[in-house]
C-alpha positions in Angstrom: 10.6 44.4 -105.3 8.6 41.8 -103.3 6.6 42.9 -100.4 6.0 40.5 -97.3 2.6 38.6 -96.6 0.3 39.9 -94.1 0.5 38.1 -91.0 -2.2 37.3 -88.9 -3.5 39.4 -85.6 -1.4 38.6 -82.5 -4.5 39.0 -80.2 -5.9 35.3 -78.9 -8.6 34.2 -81.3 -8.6 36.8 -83.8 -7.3 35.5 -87.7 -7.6 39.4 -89.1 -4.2 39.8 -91.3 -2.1 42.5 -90.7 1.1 44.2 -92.3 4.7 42.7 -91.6 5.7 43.9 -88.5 2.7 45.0 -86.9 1.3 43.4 -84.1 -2.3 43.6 -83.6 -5.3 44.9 -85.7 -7.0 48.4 -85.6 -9.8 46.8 -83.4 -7.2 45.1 -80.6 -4.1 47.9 -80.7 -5.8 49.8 -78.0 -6.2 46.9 -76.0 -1.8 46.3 -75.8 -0.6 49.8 -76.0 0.9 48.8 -72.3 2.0 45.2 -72.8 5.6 46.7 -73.0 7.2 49.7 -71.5 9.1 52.3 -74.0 12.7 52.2 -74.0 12.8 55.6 -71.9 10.7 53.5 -69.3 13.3 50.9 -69.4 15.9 52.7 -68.9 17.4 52.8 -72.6 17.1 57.3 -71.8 19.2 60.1 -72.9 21.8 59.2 -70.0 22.1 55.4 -71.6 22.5 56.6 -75.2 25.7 59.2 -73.6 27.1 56.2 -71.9 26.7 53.7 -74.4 28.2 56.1 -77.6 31.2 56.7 -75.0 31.4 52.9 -74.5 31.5 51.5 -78.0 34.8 55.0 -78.7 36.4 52.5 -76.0 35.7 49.5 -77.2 34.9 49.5 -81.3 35.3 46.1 -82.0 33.1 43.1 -81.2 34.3 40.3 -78.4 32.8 37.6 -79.8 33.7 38.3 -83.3 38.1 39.2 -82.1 37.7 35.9 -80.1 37.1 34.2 -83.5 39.8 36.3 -85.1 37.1 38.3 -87.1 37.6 42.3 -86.7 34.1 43.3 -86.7 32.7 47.3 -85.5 30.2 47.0 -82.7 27.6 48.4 -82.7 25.8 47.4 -79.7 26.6 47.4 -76.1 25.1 44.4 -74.3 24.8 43.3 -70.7 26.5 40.3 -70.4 24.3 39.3 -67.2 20.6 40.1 -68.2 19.8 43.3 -65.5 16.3 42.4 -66.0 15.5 45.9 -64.6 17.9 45.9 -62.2 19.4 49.3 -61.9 23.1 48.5 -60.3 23.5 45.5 -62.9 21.8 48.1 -65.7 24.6 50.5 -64.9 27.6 48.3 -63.7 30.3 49.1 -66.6 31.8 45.7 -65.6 28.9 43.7 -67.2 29.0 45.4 -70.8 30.6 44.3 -73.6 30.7 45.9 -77.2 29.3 43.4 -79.7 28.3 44.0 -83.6 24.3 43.3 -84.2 24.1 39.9 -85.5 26.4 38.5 -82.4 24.1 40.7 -79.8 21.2 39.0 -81.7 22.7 35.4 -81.5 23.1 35.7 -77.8 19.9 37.1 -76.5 18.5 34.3 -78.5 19.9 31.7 -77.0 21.4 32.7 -74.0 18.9 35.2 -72.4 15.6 34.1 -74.1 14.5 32.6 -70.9 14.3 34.0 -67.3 16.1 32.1 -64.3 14.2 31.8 -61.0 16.2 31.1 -58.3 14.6 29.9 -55.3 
């Protein structure tokens, strides 16, 4: 089976190539390990992982998939309002929704890829 190219170094200025899916090289990983919080950090915890499995017993099928008359299993519960680390919106039942992978995917890309600023 075909492997993937190596990519190039996400660091600015360097061209070293890297394995698919890694992001920087041996020299510049110790430079990023704190360019993202872990999913604990985030809030994405034990407590989520309880609340979500109970969620998606409730709701198995995807919204955007039933509103197309598709019956698809979810498999992800999504914010419908980004909380953006927001801990009331984070935990507000009212702004999940059960959706299957490639619909949670679809969104985030195109509806919360960008951050509002509201002045």
């Amino acid at each position: 089976m075909p492997r993937r190219p190596n990519i190039p170094c996400k660091h600015p200025g360097c061209g070293r190539l890297i394995p698919y899916g890694s992001m920087y090289c041996e020299e510049h990983r110790p430079l990023h390990t704190h360019d993202r919080k872990t999913t604990t950090e985030r809030g994405y915890g034990r407590r989520w992982q309880k609340a979500r499995a109970v969620f998606l017993r409730a709701h198995p099928l995807c919204v955007r998939c039933q509103a197309k008359g598709r019956l698809v299993k979810a498999t992800v519960v999504d914010h419908i309002v980004p909380h953006r680390g927001d801990p009331t919106l984070f935990w507000d039942t009212d702004n999940w929704q059960a959706l299957c992978k490639r619909c949670h995917d679809h969104k985030t890309m195109t509806e919360d890829r960008h951050q509002e600023f509201h002045y």
